[in-house]
N, C-alpha and C positions, 0 to 999 in steps of 0.2 A: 609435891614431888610427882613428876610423869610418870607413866603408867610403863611398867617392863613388858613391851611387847613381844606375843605369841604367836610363832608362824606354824602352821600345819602345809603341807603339799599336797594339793588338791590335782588325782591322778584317777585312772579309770583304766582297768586292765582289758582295753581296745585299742584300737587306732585312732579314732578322732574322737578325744572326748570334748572340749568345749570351744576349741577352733578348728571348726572346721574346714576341711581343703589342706592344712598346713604339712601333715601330713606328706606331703608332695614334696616339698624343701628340702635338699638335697641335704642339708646338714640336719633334719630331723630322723629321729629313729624310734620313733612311735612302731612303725610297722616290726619294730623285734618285740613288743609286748609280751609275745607268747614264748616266751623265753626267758628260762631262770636271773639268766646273766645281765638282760634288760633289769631286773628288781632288785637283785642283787647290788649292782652297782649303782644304782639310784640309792636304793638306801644308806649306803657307803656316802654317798655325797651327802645326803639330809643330813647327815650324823653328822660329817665334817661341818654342816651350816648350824650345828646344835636347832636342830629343829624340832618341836614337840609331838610331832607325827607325822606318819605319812595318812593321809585322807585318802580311803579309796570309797568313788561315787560306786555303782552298779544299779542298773534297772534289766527288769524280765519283759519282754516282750520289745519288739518293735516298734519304730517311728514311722507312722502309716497315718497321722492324721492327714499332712500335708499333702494335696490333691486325694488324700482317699487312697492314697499307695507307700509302699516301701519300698520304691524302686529309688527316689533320692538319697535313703537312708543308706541302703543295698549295694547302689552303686558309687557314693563317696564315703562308705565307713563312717556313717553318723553312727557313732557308737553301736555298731556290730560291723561284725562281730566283738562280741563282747564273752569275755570268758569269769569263771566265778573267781571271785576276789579273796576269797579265805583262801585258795590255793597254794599262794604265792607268800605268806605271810610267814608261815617255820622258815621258808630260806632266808629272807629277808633279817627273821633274827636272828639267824645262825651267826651272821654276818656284822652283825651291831650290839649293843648293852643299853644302848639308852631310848633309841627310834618308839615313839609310840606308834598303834596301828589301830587309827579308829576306819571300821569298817562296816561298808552299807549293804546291810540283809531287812528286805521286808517283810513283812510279819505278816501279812497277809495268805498268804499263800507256804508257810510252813506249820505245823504244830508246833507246838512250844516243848514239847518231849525230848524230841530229836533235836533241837536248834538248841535248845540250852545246854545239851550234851558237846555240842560242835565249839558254843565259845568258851565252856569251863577247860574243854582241850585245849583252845587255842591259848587262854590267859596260861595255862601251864606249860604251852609250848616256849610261850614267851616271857617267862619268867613275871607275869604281871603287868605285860606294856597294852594289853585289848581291851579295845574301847569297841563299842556298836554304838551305829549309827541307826536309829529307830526311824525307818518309815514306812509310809501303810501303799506305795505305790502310786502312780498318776497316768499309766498308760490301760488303755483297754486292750490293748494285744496280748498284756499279761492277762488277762484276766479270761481271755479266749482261751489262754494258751494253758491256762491249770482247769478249763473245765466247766469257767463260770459262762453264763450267758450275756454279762456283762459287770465288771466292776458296780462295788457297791459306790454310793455317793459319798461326798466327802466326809460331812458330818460322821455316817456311818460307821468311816474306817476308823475314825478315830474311837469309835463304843467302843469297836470291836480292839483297838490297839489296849485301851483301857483294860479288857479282860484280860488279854496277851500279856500284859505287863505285871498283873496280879500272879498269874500262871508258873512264868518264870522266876518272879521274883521268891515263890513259895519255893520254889527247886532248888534255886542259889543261897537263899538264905535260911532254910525251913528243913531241907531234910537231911544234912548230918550235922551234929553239933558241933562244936570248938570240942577239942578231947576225943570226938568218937576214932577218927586216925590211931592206930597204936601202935604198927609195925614189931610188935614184940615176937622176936625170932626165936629169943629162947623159949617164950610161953606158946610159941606156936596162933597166935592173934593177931592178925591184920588190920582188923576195929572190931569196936565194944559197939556188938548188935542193939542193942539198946539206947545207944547213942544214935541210932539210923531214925530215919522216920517215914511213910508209906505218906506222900501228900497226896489231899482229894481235894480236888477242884470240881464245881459243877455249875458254869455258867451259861448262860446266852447263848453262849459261842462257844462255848470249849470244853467237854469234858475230861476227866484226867484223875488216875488215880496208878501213884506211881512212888517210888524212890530213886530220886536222882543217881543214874547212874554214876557219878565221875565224884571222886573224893574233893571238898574244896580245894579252890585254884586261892592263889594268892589274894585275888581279888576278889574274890566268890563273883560277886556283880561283877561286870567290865563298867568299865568308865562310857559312862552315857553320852552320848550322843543323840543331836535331837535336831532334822534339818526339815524345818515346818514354819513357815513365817505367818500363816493363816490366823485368823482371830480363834480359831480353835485350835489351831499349831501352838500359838504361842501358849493356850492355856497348860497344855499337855506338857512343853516344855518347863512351864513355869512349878509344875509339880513332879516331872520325872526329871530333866535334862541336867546335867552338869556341865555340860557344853553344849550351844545352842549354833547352828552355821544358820544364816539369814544371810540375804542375798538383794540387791537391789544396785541399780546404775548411778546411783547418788548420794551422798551423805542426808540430803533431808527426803529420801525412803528410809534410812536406815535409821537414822537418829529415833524417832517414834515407836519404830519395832521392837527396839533395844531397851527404851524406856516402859514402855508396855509390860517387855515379859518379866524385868526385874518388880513393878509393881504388883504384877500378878503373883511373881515368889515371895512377896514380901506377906502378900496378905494369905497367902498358904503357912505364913510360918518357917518357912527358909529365908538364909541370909542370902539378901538378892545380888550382893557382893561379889557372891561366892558362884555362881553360874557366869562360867567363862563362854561371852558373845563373839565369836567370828564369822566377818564377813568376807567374801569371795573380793578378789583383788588380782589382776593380771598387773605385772611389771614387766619393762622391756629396758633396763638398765644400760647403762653404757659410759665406757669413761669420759666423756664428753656428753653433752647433750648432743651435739651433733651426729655423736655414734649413733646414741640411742634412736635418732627420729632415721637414721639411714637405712636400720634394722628394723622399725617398724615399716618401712617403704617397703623395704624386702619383702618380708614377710606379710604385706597387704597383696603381693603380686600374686601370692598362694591361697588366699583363702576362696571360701565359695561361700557367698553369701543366700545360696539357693539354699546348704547344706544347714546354714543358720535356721531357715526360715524354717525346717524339716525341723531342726532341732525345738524352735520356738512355740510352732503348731501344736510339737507333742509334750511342752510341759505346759502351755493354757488350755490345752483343745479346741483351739481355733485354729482352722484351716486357712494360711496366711496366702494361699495360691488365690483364692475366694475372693482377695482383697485389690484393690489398684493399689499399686507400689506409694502411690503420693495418698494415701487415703488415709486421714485419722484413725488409730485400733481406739476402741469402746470397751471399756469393761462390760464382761457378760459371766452369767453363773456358770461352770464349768462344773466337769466329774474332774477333770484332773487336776493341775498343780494350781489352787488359786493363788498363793502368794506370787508366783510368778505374772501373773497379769495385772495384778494390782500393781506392781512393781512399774508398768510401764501406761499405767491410764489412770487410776483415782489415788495413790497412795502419792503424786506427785500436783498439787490442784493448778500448779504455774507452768506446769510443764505437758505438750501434749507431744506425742511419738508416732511419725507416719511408718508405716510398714517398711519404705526403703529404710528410715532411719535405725530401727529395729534392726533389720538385716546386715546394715554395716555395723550397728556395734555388736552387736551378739558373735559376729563373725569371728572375735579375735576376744577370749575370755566369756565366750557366753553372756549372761547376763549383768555379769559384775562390770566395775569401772578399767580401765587399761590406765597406767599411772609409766608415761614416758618420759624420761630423763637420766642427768647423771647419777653417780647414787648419793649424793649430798639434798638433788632437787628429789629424788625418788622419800630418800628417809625424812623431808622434811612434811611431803603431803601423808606417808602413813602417820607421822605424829598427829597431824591436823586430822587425819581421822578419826584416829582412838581419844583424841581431846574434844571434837566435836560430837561424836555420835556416844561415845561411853563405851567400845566394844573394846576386848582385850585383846583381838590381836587379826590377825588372816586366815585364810584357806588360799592359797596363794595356786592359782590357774597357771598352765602354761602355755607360751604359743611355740614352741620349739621344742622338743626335749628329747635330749637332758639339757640343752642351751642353755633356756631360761633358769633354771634352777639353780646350771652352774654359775652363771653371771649369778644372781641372787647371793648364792654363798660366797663367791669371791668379791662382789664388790658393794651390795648394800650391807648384809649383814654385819661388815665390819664398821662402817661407817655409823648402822645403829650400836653398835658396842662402844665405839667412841665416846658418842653421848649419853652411853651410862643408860638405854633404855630396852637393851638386851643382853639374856644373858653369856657371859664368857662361859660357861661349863655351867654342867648337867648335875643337876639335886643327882640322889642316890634311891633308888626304894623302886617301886611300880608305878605306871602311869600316873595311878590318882595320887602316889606320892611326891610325883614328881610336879602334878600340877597344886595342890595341897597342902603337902609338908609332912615329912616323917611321923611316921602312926597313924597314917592316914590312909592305909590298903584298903579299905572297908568303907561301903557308905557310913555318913554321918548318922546318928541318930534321929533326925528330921527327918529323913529321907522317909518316902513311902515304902520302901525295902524295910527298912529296918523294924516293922511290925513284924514281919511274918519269921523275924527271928526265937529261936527257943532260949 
């Protein structure tokens, strides 16, 4: 029996988050981001497309590797401005019941005190639908920009994510019990102090000795997210993730990465099953294929493939201006994003990618695949997806929006419901119950959380 595929919308509370130049398209409306009524009404539409979340990316610092400046970033809205992504999330569910909201805050560069106080708000904001997206950073501008003299190396962020994860995990799960809540109005008792508990933490990296401010959220933990495709990515995800986003321009990058981390979960002791893999995927739908290849013409007139390269430089740290346009890219060890460079030199051994090549695909979907046609030819290549590579479902990129998304909901997502491989309506419960099944607000008991329970 095929697999029930899971769509997430993969957005970024900027202007150009993975195509960029498009932006410019007269029927795009990127540039109202900074406005409630842009998020608002996008999640209105997810929800009518019964979507499992809205994805929102976010990075700190600028895109300054290409030529050594941030004047490309600067001057085409390579993702800056860019504004904080938790912002916008209470309006979004004022507005909806069911929209998940997994969302990307790095761990690097906050305590774990305050940050764990910000999502047991949010999961209570939102009745249970917050999910975080765990990553450790890949730019050095961030790292300028809190103070450091330069990002730690890759390997590093991960020790240090390792501590951060034990940190929080003691806050959300460790310092009030199930029962300490009491609300008793006639006894005059809010919670059984005793039921509270003072966590001490004393790591590496992080000291801490605290009781979690905030009364548990629905979810205590948020539903994990984990977007790291690195041979130490996948490790991390194979022991915290419940949803893994990987990324790659072809089903055989992706196919391997997917098999890896569920082998990795397996020998941890988790059901490898049970960690839902999505991969990044732009669609340009259309009720004809005709349509669809006339709107991809279109919208090829707007992009900026300069603005790619800016984008490209700053998730390998290769400076792609460095390079002749016809010139084979090399894998080389970087500080920043390594999965992204293997994605396009040694994770493919039949395949080599010259810099112009790079520049036109990244231009329209970033890194991911662009799947153009009607929505019959569109829903029959995501089945060959999810049946070739084993992922369960998208992170679905746009090159317009809200265009894309609406085409999406209007014309493939029915077409997947047709065939019985999505669903017509929404489980009932919290995010992790919705991705899980009823009684399942809670990590599972394997879970590395589920220790530092009392």
């Amino acid at each position: 029996m095929p697999k029930t595929i899971r769509l997430n919308a993969f957005d970024m509370n900027c202007i150009a988050h993975q195509s960029p130049g498009l932006w410019t398209h007269p029927r795009d409306r990127a540039d109202s981001y900074n406005t409630l009524e842009y998020w608002t009404d996008l999640a209105r539409t997810l929800e009518r497309g019964k979507f499992d979340a809205l994805f929102l990316a976010d990075v700190l610092g600028i895109y300054d590797v290409y030529q050594g400046s941030p004047r490309t970033a600067l001057e085409q809205a390579v993702q800056v401005p860019v504004n904080d992504p938790l912002m916008v999330i209470p309006a979004m569910a004022v507005v909806t019941q069911h929209l998940g909201f997994g969302v990307t805050c790095a761990l690097s560069y906050e305590l774990p005190y305050p940050f764990a106080r910000r999502m047991s708000t949010l999961d209570h904001l939102t009745k249970g639908r917050v999910g975080w997206n765990i990553v450790t950073g890949y730019l050095n501008s961030a790292a300028l920009a809190m103070g450091m003299t330069e990002q730690h190396d890759h390997d590093t962020r991960y020790e240090i994510a390792e501590e951060y994860m034990q940190a929080v995990y003691k806050l959300w799960e460790g310092s009030w019990e199930d029962g300490a809540v009491l609300r008793d109005r006639a006894g005059r008792r809010f919670a059984d102090a005793g039921k509270i508990h003072r966590i001490k933490h004393a790591g590496k990296y992080f000291q801490m000795e605290a009781i979690h401010l905030c009364e548990p959220s629905p979810q205590r933990t948020p539903v994990l997210y984990q977007a790291g495709a690195s041979t130490r990515g996948r490790q991390f995800a194979a022991e915290h993730a419940e949803c893994v986003f990987i990324n790659g321009p072809t089903r055989r990058v992706i196919a391997p990465i997917v098999a890896d981390i569920r082998r990795r979960a397996a020998l941890l002791g988790r059901n490898p099953a049970e960690i839902q893999i999505f991969t990044m995927m732009t669609i340009i739908p259309g009720r004809t294929r005709a349509e669809a290849e006339e709107k991809l013409a279109e919208y090829r007139a707007h992009v900026s493939e300069e603005g790619a390269l800016a984008l490209m430089s700053g998730w390998t740290g290769v400076d792609f201006s460095e390079l002749a346009l016809d010139e084979i890219v090399r894998f080389e060890q970087k500080k920043a994003m390594t999965s992204a460079l293997e994605a396009f030199t040694i994770a493919d051994p039949d395949r080599e990618w010259t810099v112009r090549e790079i520049a036109k695909h990244a231009a329209i979907g970033g890194r991911g695949p662009v799947v153009v046609g009607s929505a019959r030819e569109v829903a029959d290549e995501m089945q060959a997806w999810v049946e070739e590579t084993d992922i369960d479902g998208f992170n679905l990129a746009y090159a317009l929006t809200p265009e894309t998304f609406e085409d999406i909901v209007d014309l493939v997502v029915p077409e997947l419901q047709e065939r019985g491989v999505y669903k017509r309506d929404y489980a009932t419960g919290t995010l992790r119950e919705k991705l899980y099944g009823p009684g399942r607000a809670r990590l599972p008991s394997e879970h590395p959380a589920a220790r530092f329970r009392l």
